[in-house]
C-alpha positions in Angstrom: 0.0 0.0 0.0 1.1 3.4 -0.8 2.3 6.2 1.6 -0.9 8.1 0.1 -3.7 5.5 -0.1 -2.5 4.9 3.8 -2.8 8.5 4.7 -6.3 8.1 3.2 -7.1 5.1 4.8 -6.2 6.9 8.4 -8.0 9.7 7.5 -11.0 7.7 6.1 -11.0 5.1 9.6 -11.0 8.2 12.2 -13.5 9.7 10.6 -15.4 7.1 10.7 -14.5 6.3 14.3 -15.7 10.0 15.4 -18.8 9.8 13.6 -19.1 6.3 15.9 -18.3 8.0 18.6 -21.3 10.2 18.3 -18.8 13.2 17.9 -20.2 16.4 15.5 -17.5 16.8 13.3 -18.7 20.4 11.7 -21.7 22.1 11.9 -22.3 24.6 9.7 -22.9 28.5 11.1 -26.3 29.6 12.5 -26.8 32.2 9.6 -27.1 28.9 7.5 -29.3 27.5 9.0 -32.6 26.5 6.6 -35.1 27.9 8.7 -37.8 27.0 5.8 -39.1 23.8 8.5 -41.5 23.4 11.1 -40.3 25.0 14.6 -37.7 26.8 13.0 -36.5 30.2 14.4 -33.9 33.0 13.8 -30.7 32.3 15.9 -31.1 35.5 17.5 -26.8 36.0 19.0 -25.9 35.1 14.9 -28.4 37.9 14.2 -27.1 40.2 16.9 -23.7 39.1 15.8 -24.2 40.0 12.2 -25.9 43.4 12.5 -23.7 44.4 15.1 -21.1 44.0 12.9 -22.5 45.7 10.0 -23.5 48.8 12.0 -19.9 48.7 13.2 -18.4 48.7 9.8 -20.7 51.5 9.1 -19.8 53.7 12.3 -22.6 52.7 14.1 -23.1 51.6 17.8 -23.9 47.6 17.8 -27.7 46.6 19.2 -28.6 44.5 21.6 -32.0 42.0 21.2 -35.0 43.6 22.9 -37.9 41.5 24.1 -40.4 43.5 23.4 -38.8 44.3 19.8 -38.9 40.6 19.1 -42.3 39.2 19.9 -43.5 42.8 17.8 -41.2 41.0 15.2 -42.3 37.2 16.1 -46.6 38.7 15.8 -45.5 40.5 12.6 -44.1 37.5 10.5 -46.7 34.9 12.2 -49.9 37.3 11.1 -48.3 37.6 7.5 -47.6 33.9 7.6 -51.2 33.5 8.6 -52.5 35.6 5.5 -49.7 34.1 3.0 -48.5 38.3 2.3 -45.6 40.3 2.2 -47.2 43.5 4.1 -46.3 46.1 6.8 -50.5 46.4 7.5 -51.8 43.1 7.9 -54.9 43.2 10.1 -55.5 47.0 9.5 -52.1 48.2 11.9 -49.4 49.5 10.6 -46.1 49.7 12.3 -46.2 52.5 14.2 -49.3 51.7 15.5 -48.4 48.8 16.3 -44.9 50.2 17.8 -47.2 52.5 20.1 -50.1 49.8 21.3 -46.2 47.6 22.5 -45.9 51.1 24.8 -42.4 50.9 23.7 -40.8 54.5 23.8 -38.6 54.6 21.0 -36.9 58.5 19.8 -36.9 56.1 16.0 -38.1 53.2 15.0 -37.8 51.2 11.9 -39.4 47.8 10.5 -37.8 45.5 7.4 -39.9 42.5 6.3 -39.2 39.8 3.8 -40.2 36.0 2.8 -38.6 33.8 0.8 -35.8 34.2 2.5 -34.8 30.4 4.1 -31.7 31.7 5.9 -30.4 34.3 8.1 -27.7 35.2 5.7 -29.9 35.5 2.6 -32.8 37.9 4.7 -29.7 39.6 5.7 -28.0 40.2 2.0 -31.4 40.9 0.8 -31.8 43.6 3.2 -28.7 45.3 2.4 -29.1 45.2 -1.0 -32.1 47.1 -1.1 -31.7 51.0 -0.2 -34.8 51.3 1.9 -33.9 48.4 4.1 -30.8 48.8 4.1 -31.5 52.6 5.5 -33.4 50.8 8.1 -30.5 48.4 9.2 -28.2 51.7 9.8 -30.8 53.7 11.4 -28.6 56.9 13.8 -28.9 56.0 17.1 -30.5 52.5 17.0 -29.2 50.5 19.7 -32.1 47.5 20.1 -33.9 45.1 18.0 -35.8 42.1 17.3 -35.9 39.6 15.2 -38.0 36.3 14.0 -39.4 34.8 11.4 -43.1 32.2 10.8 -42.7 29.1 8.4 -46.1 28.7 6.3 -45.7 25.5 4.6 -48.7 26.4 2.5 -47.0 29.6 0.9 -44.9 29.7 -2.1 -42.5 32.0 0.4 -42.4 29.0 3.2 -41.0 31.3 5.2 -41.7 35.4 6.6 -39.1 37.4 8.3 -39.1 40.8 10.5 -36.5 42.6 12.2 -37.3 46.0 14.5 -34.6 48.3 15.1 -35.1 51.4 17.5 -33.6 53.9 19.4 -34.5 53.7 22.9 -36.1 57.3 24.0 -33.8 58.5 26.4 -35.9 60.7 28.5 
């Protein structure tokens, strides 16, 4: 046997032996993740992680998730999942009416949604590739946010994101 076809062979037997072992040999990153499944939902530090950074890069402060932000972003994408539609109105209340029934006090707020998007990373490239959401992702001064999505096996979309970003009021 050759040097090569016994480096292989090693290589080939302790792989094998870790998947045995019940080891996880690589798992691919969170902003990955098909989220286009039943139970699904955002991996919210990837999602801090990635915005953070890109708010950074801009010379912006980083956010922080916001509970209140997030299940006004988890009621968002499951009501447009419900009604199989892309839409910042659905049940007659837009987002700043929605932003004020939360009793969040916010000095700016701003709202992206999407669907069709089955990963982080692809809600997050389509985002910044479009000038009005991408504005939104580098709102001045916006320091939390939320994030989720709503899979709706039914739709051609499959899945429905939202992300809220605000500026805390500071008085």
């Amino acid at each position: 046997m050759s040097r090569l076809a016994r480096t292989l062979t090693l290589a080939v037997s302790a792989l094998l032996l870790a998947a045995c072992a019940g080891y996880e040999l690589e798992k691919s990153p969170a902003f990955y993740e098909n989220l286009a499944r039943p139970g699904a939902e955002v991996n919210v530090p990837a999602a801090t992680s990635m915005l953070s950074d890109y708010r950074r890069a801009n010379g912006l402060p980083a956010v922080s998730p916001d509970p209140t932000l997030t299940e006004l972003a988890r009621t968002q994408a499951r009501r447009m999942a419900e009604i199989d539609k892309l839409t910042h109105d659905p049940g007659g209340r837009g987002f700043v009416e929605r932003l004020k029934a939360s009793n969040y006090d916010a000095a700016r707020a701003a709202e992206n949604i999407g669907a069709g998007y089955h990963t982080l990373a692809e809600a997050f490239s389509g985002w910044r590739d479009s000038p009005s959401h991408n504005k939104n992702m580098l709102l001045p001064g916006a320091t939390r946010f939320g994030i989720a999505t709503a899979y709706a096996p039914g739709s051609k979309y499959k899945v429905f994101w939202a992300l809220v970003l605000a500026a805390p009021d500071s008085r």
